[in-house]
C-alpha positions in Angstrom: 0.0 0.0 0.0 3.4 2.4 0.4 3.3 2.8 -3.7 -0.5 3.8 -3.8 0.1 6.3 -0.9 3.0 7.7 -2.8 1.2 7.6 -6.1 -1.8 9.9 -4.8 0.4 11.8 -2.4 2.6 12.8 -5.6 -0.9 13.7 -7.2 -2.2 15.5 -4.6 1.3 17.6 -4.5 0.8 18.2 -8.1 -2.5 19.2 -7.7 -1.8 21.4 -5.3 1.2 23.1 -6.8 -1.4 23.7 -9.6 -3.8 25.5 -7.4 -1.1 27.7 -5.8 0.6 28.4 -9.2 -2.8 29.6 -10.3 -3.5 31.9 -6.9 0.0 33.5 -7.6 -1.0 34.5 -11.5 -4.1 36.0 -10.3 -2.4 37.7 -6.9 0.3 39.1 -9.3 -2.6 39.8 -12.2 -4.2 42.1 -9.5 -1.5 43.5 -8.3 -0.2 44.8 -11.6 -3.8 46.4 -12.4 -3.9 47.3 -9.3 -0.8 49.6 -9.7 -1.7 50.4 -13.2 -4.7 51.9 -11.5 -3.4 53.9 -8.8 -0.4 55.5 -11.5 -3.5 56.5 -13.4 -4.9 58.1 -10.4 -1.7 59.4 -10.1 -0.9 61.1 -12.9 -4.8 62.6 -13.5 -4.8 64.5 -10.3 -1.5 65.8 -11.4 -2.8 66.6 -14.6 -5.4 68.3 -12.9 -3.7 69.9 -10.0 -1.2 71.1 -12.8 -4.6 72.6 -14.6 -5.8 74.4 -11.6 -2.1 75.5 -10.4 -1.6 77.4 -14.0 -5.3 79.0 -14.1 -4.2 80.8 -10.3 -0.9 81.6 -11.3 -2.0 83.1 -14.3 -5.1 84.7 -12.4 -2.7 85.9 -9.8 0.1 87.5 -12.6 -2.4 89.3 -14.5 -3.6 91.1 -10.8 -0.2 91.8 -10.2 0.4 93.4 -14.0 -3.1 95.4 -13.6 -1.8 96.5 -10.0 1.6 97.5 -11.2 0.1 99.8 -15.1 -2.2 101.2 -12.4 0.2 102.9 -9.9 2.2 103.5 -13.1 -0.5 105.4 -14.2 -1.4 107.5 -11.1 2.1 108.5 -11.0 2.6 109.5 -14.6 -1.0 111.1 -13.9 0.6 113.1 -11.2 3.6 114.1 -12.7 1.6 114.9 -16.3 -0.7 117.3 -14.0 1.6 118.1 -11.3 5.0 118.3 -12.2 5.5 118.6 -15.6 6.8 121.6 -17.5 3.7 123.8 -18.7 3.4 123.9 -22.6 2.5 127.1 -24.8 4.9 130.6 -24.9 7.2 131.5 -22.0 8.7 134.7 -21.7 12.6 134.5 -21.8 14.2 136.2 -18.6 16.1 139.2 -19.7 15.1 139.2 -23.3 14.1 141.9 -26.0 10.5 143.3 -26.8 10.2 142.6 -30.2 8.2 144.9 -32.3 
């Protein structure tokens, strides 16, 4: 009876080496999707954090840009009206009537 009880023992090894090869194709099947999936995941929400990043900088650059033309023009505003030489005829200091 020792060849029969090695004959099924050998099958049921094979059998069961069978089974386990096939649990380890589907562990590793899942856990390359699995990682497939979450590098998708990944790179969308950078995608879209990348989106939304660019749309606030450029949001904040053109606030800056408007900020900056608009205390340049109060101040060329203020020297055009203010400071700046007054235009038309000025009399010369010291010079002749002319007839």
């Amino acid at each position: 009876m020792g060849a029969v009880e090695n004959l099924l023992g050998g099958i049921g090894n094979i059998v069961s080496g069978f089974f386990s090869s096939i649990l380890a194709l589907i562990e590793g099947t899942f856990n390359i999707v699995s990682e497939i999936v979450f590098g998708l995941l990944t790179l969308v929400t950078a995608i879209i954090h990348g989106f939304i990043s660019l749309g606030f900088n450029l949001i904040h650059f053109v606030y800056t840009n408007l900020a900056i033309l608009l205390v340049l023009g109060g101040a060329f505003f203020a020297y055009s009206v203010f400071l700046a030489p007054q235009q038309g005829r000025t009399k010369r200091i010291g010079g002749k009537k002319r007839a």
